[in-house]
C-alpha positions as CSV (number, residue, x, y, z in Angstrom):
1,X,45.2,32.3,-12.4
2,X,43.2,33.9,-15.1
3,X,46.1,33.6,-17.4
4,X,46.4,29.7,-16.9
5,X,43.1,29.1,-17.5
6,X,42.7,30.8,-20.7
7,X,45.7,29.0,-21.6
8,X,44.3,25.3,-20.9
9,X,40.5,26.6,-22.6
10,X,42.6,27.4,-25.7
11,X,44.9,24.4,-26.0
12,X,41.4,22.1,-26.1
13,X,40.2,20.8,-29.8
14,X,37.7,23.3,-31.1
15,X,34.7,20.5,-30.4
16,X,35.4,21.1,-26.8
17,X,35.7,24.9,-27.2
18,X,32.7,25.5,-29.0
19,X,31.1,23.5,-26.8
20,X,32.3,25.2,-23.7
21,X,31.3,28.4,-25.4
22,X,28.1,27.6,-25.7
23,X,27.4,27.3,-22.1
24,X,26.7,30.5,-19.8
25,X,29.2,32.4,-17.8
26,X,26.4,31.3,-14.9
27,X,27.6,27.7,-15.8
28,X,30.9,28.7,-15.4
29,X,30.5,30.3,-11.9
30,X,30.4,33.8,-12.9
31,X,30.9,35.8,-15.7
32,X,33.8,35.9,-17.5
33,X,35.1,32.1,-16.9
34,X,36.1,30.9,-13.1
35,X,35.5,32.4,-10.2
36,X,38.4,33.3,-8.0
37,X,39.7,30.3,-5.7
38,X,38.6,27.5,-8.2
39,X,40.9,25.7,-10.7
40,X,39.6,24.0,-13.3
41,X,40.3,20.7,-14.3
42,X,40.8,19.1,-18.0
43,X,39.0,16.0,-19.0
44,X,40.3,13.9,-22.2
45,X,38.7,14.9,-25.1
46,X,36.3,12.4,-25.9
47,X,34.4,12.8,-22.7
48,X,31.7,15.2,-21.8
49,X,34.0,18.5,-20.6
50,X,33.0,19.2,-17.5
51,X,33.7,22.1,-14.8
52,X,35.1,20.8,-11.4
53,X,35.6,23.0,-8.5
54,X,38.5,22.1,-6.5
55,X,38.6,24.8,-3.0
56,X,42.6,26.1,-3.1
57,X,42.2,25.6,0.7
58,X,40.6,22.9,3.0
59,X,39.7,25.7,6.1
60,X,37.6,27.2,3.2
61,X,35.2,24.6,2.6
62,X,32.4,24.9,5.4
63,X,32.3,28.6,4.4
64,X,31.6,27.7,0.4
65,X,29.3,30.5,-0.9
66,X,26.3,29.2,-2.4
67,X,24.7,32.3,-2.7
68,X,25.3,34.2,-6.4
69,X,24.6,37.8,-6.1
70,X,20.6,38.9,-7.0
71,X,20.0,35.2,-5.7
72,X,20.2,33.3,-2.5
73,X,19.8,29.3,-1.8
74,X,17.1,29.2,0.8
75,X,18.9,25.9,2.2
76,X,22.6,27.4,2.6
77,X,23.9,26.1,5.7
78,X,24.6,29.9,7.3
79,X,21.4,30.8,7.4
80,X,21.2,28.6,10.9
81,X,24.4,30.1,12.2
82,X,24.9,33.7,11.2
83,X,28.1,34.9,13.3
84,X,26.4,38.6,12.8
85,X,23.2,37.9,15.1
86,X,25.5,39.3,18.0
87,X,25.6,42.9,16.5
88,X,22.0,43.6,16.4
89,X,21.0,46.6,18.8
90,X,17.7,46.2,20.0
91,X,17.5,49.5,21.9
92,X,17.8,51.5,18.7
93,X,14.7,49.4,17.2
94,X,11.8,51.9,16.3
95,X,8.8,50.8,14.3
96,X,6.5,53.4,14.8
97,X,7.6,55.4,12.0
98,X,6.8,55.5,8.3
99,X,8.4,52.8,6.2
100,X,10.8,55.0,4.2
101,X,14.0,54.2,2.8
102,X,15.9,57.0,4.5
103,X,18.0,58.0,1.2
104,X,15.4,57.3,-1.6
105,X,12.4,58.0,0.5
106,X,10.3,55.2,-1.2
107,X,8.2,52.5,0.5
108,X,8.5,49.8,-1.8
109,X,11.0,47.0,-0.6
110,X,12.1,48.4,2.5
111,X,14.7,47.1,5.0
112,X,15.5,48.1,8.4
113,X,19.3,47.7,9.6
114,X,19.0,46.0,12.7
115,X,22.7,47.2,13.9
116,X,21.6,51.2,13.6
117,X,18.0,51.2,13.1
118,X,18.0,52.6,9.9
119,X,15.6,51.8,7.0
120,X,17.0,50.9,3.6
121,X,15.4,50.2,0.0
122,X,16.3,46.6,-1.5
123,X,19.1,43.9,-1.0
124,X,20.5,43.7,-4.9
125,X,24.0,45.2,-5.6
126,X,23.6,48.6,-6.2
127,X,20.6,48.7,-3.7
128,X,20.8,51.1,-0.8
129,X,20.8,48.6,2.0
130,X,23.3,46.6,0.0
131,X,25.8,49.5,0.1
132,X,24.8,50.2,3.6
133,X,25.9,46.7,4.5
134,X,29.4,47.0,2.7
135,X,30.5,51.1,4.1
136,X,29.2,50.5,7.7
137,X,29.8,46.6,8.0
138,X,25.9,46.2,9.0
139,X,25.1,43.0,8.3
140,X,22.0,42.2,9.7
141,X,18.5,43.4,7.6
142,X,14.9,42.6,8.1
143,X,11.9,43.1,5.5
144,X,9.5,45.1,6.6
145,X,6.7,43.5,4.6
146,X,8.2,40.2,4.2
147,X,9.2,39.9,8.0
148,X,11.7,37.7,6.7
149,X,15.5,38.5,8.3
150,X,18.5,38.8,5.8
151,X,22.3,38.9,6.0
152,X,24.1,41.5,3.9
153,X,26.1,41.6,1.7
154,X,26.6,38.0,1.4
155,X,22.8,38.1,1.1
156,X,21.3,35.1,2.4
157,X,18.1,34.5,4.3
158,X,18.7,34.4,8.2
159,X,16.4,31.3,10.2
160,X,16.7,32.3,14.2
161,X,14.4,31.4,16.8
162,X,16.1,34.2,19.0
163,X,14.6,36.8,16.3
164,X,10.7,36.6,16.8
165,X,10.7,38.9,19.8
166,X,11.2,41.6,16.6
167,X,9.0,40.5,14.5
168,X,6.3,40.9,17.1
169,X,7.0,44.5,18.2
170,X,6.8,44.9,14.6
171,X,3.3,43.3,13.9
172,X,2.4,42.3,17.1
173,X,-0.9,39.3,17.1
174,X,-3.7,38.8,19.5
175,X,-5.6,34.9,20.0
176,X,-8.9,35.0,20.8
177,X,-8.0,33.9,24.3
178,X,-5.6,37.2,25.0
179,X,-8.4,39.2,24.0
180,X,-10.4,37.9,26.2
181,X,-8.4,38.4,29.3
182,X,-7.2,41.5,28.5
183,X,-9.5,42.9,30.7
184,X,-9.2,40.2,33.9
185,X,-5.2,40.7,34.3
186,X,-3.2,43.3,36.1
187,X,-0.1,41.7,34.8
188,X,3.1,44.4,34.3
189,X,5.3,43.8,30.9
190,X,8.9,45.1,31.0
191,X,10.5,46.9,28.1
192,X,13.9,45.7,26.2
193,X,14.9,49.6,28.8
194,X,14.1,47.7,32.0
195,X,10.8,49.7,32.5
196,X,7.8,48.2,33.6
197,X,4.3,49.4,32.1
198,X,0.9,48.4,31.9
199,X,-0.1,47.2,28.2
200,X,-3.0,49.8,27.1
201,X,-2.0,52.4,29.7
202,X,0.9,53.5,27.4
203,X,2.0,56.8,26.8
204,X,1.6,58.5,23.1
205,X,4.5,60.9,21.4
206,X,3.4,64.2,21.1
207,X,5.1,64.9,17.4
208,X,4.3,68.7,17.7
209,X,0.8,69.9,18.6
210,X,-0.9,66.6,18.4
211,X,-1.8,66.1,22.2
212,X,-5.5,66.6,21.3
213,X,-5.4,63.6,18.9
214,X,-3.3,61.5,21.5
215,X,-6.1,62.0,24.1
216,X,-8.9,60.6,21.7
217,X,-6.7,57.6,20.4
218,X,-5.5,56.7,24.0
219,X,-9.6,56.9,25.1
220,X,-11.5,54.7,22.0
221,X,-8.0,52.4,23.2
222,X,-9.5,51.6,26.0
223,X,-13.1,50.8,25.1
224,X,-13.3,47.0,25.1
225,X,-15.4,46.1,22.3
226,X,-13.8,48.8,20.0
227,X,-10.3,47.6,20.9
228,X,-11.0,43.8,20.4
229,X,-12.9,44.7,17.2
230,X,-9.0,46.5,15.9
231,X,-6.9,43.9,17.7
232,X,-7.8,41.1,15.2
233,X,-7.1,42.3,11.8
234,X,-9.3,39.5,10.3
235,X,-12.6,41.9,11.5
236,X,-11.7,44.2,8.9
237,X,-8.9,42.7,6.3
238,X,-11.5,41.4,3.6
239,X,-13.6,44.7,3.6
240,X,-14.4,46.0,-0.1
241,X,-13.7,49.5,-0.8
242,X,-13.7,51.3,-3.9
243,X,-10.5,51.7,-6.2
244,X,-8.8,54.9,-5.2
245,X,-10.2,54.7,-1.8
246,X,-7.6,56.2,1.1
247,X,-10.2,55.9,3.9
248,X,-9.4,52.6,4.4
249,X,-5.8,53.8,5.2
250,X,-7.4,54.8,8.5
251,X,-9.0,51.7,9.7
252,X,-5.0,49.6,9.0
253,X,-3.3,52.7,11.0
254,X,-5.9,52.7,13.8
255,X,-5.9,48.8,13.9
256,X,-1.9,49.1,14.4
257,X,-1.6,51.6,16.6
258,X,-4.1,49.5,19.0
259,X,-1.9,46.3,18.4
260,X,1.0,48.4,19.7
261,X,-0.4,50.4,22.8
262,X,-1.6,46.4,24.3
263,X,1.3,44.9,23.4
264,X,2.7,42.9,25.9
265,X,6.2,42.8,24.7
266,X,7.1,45.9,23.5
267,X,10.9,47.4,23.5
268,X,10.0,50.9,25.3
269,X,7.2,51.7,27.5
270,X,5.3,54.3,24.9
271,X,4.4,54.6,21.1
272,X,4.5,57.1,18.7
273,X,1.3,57.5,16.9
274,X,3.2,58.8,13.6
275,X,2.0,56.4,11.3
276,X,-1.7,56.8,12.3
277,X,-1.4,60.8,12.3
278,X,-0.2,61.0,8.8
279,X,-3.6,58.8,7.7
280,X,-5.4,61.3,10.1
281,X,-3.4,64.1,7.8
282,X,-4.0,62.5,4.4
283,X,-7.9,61.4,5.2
284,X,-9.2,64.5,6.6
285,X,-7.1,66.9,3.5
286,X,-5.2,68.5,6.7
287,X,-7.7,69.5,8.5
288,X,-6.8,68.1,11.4
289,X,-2.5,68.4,11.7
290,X,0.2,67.7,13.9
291,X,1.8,71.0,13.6
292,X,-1.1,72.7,14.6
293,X,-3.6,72.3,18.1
294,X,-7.3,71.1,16.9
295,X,-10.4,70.9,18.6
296,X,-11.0,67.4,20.6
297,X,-14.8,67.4,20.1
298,X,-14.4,68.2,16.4
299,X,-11.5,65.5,16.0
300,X,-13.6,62.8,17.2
301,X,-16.9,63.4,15.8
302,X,-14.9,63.4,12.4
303,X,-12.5,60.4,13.4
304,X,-15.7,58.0,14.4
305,X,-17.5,59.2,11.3
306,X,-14.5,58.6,9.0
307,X,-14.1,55.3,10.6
308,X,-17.6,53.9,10.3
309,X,-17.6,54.6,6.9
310,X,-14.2,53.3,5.7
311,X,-15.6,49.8,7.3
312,X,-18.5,49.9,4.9
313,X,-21.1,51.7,6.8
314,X,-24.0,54.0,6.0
315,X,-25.8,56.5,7.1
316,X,-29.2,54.7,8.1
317,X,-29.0,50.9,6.8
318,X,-25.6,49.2,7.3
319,X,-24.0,49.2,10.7
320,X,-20.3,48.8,12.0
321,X,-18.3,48.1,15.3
322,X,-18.5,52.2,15.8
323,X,-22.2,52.6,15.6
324,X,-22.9,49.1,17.5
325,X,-21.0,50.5,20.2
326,X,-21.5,54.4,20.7
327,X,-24.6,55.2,18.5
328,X,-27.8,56.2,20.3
329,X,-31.0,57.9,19.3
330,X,-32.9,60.9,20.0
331,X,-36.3,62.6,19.6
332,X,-35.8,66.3,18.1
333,X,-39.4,68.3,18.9
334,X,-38.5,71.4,16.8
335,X,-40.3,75.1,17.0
336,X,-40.0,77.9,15.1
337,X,-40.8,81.0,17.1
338,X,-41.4,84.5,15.1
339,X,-39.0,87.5,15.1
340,X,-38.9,89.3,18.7
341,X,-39.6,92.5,16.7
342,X,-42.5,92.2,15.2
343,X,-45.5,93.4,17.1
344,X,-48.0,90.8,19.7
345,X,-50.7,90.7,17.4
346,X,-49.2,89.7,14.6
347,X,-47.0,87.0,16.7
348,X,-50.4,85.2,17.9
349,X,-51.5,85.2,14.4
350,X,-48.0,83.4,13.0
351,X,-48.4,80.7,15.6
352,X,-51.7,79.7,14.4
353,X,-49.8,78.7,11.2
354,X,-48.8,74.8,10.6
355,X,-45.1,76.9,9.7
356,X,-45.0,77.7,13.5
357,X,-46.2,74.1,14.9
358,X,-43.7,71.8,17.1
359,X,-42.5,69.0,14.3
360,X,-40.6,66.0,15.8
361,X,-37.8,64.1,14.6
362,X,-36.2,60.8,15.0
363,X,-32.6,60.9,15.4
364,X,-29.1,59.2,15.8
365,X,-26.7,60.3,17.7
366,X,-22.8,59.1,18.0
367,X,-22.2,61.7,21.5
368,X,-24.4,64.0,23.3
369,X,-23.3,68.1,23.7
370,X,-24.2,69.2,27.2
371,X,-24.6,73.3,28.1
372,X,-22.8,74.9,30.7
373,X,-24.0,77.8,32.3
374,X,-22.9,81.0,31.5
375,X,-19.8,81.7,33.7
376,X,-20.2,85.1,36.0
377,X,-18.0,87.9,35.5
378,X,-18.0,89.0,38.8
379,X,-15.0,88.8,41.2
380,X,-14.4,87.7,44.9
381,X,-13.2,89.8,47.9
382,X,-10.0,88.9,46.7
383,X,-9.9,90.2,43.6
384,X,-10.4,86.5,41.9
385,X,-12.8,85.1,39.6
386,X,-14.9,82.6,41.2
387,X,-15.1,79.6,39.2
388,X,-18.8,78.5,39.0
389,X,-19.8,74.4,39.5
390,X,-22.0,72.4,38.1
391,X,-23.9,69.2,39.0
392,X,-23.5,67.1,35.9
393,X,-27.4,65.9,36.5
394,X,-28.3,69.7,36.1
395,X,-26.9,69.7,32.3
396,X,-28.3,66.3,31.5
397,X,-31.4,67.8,31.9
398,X,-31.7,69.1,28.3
399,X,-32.9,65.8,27.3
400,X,-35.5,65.3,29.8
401,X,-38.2,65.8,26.7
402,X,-39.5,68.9,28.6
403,X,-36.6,71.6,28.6
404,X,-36.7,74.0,26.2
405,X,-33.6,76.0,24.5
406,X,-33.9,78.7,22.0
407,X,-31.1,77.9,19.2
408,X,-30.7,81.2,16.7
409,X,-29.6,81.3,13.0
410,X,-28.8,83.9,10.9
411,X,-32.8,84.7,9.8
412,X,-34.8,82.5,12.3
413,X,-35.5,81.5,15.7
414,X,-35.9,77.9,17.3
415,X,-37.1,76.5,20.3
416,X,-35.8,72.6,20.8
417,X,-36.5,70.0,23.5
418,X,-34.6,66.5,23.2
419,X,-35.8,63.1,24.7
420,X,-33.5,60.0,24.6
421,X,-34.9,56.6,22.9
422,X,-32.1,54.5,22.9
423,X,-28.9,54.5,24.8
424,X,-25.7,52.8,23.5
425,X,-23.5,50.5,25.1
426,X,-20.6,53.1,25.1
427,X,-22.1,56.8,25.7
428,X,-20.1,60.0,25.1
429,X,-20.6,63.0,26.5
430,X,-18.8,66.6,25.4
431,X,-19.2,69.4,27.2
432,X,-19.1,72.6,25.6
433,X,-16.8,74.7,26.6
434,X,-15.7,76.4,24.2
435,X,-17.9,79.3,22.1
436,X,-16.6,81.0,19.0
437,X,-17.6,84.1,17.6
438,X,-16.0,86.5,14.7
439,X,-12.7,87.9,17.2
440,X,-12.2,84.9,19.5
441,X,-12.9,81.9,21.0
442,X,-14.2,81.9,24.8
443,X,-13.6,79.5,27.3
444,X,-16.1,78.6,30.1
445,X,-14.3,77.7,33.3
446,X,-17.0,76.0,35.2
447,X,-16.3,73.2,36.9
448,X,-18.9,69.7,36.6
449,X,-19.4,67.6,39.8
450,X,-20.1,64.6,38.5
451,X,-20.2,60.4,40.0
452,X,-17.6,58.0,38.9
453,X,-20.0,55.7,38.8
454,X,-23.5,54.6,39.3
455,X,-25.1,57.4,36.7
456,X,-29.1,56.0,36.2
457,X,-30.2,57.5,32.9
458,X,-33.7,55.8,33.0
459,X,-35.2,59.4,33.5
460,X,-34.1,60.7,30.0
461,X,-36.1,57.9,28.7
462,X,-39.4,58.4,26.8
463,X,-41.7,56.1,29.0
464,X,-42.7,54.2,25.9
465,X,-38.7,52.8,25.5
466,X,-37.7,52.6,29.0
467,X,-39.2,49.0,29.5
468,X,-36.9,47.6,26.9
469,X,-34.0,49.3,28.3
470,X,-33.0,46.7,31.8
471,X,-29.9,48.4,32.2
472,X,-29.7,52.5,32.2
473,X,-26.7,53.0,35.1
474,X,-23.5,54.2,33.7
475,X,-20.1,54.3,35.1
476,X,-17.2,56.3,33.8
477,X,-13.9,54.7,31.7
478,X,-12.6,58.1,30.4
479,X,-12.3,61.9,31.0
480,X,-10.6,63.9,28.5
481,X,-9.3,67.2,30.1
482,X,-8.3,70.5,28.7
483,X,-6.0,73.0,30.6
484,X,-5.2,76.3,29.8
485,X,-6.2,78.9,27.2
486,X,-8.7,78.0,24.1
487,X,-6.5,77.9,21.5
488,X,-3.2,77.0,23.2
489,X,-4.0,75.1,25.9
490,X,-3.0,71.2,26.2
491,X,-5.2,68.0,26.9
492,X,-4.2,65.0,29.1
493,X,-6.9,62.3,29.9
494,X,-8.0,59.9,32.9
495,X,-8.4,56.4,31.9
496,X,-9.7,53.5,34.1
497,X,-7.8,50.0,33.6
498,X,-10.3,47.2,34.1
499,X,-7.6,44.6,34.8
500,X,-6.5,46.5,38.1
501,X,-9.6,48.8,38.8
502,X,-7.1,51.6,39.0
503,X,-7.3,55.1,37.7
504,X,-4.4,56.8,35.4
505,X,-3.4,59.8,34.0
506,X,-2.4,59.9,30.6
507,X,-0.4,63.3,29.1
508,X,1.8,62.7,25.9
509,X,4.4,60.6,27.2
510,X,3.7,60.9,31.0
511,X,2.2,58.1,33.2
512,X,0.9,58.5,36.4
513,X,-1.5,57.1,38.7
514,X,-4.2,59.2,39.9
515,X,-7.3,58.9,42.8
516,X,-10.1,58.6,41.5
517,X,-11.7,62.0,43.9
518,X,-9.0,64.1,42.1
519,X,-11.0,63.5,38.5
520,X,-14.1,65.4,39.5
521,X,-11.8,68.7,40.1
522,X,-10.8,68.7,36.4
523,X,-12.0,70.9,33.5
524,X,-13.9,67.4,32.3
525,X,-14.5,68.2,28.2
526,X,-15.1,65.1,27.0
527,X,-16.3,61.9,28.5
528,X,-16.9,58.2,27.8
529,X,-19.3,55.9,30.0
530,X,-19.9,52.3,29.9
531,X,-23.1,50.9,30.5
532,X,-23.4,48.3,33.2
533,X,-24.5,44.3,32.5
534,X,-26.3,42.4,34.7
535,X,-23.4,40.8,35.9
536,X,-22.2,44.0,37.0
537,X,-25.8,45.1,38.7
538,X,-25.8,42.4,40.7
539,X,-22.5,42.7,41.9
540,X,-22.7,46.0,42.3
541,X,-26.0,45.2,44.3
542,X,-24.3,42.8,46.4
543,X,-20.8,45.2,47.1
């Protein structure tokens, strides 16, 4: 074939040849003269030489490849009726992970095989996806940023209705109007598995040791306001941050992983928080890991700080969703007491100093840390230790105004008394449990009674503030739990689901429903209460 043409180029006047020349091999139809399965056809020699491509065989015509490799013609009449759409294996599907290729381990032009579930850098020849395609005969690629579907190697752009369910488990959306009625349905979604599960009531992959992270992602899920704030990514898209920033990094993970744990149509019935873990990693300069257990109470009080701040907020003047929604405020009344050891008349004599007067401070807050009792060492009859309880309005008396605990640094001594001002929408409480010293860390086993619902904080109120307040009664959403020894023990939470009014129990990928008398006999460590409306007073009033 090649041999003819060359003969029929060179047997043209050199007018023509020249001419010919001077065209590209792209002209031509590839490089180096015709491409295989095309003759071409001589014209006399005073008209314009042209190429004409005649097809060798009829059957071969529909299937004429428009497509020139490292280019594809966005109207090619395959990309309607791929015969490939058949092989793609939605069970193998997984999003939740980094966007890595798998062999060059960059994340800039990724591809995930839909056949294996691979990811893959590029489409061009040489590109790893490219020679995927050709070795494993996957055909079928999607672009991970692009979210635009692609058939390999004949690389062409694939148009298929039947394809958005996977474009939507990988960037799910939320209208106004879902939002909305998030909250008001008890609907069940079934996975691509067959498994039924309630959106937002979705277990979370424990990686490692990462349970204690899972427990506070899978609670601030489930806070309405915070949740709808993250579901729209319009709330936070357009925020300015400074060049270099990484913080931000948190806010995008966060706002994905709260996309996928409501999303309706998910393939499997649970997510895996990599993606937002490895922000938590990067953004906290591995303090926090998920190799390693970490402290719940010290995850979120870093997590809502980091958060509020990566949306633009400060300290005192500029608010965001997280301090609309769980900040509070506090009066500190602060007294410095003189050293036990000094004798009674010189004592009297310090107090009379202005060093030694109560001071008071105005405060915020994001959660409040109640006291437990010291736990008794003592045993039973039969040779167990009684595990003390608690009423939780018995601790919530340290903020009364009128309780006074002595707090002890290194050189000085403090007596403190709290009173509340202002009570969020969203209040957290953590109950310490845990002390440290310079061995080991202690656990305190006591048990808190406390009411699911119906908790009236008016009381903690100066009397000054309590006026503006209408609403002070608190019911519970979430109750973080920790089992087991200090450091090695595991967490698992209770969530509420306001669409059914049912209680679950959340613990890495386990789901289970729970009654809500069982929640009250758990080691409670961290909580989160909603403040009532007065839509919900009255109802309650009238129930």
């Amino acid at each position: 074939m090649s041999g003819r043409v060359k003969r029929e180029r060179d047997s043209r006047p050199p007018s023509v040849r020249s001419s010919l020349s001077s065209r590209g091999p792209q002209e031509l139809g590839g490089e180096g003269g015709a491409p295989r399965g095309l003759r071409v056809k001589r014209e006399p020699a005073d008209e314009e030489p042209r190429v004409k491509q005649e097809p060798l065989d009829e059957e071969d015509d529909d299937d004429e490849p428009t497509v020139k490799y490292g280019r594809f013609d966005p109207e090619d009449r395959r990309s309607r009726h791929c015969p490939y759409l058949d092989t793609i294996n939605k069970s193998v599907l997984d999003f939740d992970f980094e966007k890595l290729c798998s062999i060059s381990l960059s994340h800039i032009n990724v591809y995930a095989c839909l056949v294996c579930g691979k990811y893959f850098q590029g489409r061009g020849l040489k590109s790893h996806a490219y020679i995927h395609s050709v070795q494993f005969s996957h055909h079928v690629f999607l672009n991970l940023h692009t979210l635009k579907f692609y058939c390999l190697p004949d690389n062409y752009e694939i148009i298929d209705s039947s394809l958005e369910d996977i474009t939507y488990v990988l960037k799910p959306t939320f209208t106004k109007q879902h939002i909305s009625n998030l909250d008001k349905q008890a609907k069940l979604s079934r996975a691509y598995d067959g498994t039924t599960y309630l959106p937002g009531i979705v277990g979370l992959n424990n990686i490692k040791a990462n349970d204690y992270a899972n427990a506070i992602l899978q609670a601030l899920s489930n806070v309405p306001p915070l949740r709808n704030y993250f579901l729209e990514e319009e709330n936070y898209k357009n925020i300015k941050r400074p060049p270099g920033d990484i913080m931000f990094l948190l806010v995008q993970r966060f706002g994905e992983l709260m996309r996928k744990l409501w999303n309706p149509r998910n393939f499997k019935a649970h997510v895996s928080p990599h993606e937002m873990l490895q922000a938590v990693v990067l953004c906290s300069k591995k303090n926090f890991q998920i190799t390693k257990q970490g402290d719940g109470v010290d995850f979120l009080s870093w997590f809502l700080n980091a958060l509020h701040s990566a949306l633009g907020g400060t300290k005192k003047k500029k608010k965001t969703i997280v301090t609309d929604v769980f900040q509070g405020s506090m009066r500190i009344f602060t007294k410095k007491l003189p050293h036990p050891d000094l004798p009674a008349e010189e004592k009297e004599q310090l107090l009379q100093n202005d060093e030694y007067q109560e001071k008071m401070v105005e405060s915020t807050f994001m959660y409040l840390t109640l006291d437990l009792p010291t736990a008794p060492l003592y045993k039973d009859e039969k040779e167990q230790l009684i595990i003390p309880q608690v009423p939780l309005f018995n601790i919530l008396a340290k903020f009364n105004g009128i309780t006074e605990k002595e707090y002890k640094t290194y050189k000085e001594n403090f007596l403190k008394r709290f009173q509340l001002t202002k009570l969020p929408p969203y209040l957290i409480f953590c109950i310490k449990r845990f002390t440290k010293n310079n061995f080991f860390v202690e656990k305190n086993p006591t048990i808190v009674n406390f009411p699911i619902t119906n908790v009236d904080l008016r009381e903690y109120l100066s009397e000054e503030v309590q006026a503006v307040h209408k609403n002070t009664t608190y019911d519970l959403i979430a109750n973080i739990v920790h089992d087991g020894k200090p450091t090695e023990g595991a967490y698992r939470i209770h969530v509420l689901h306001h669409g059914t009014g049912k209680w679950y129990e959340l613990q890495d990928l386990q789901v289970t429903d729970i009654l809500p008398q069982m929640i009250t006999l758990s080691e409670a460590y961290i909580q989160i209460w909603k403040r009532r409306d007065s839509k919900e007073e009255t109802n309650q009033q009238g129930a």
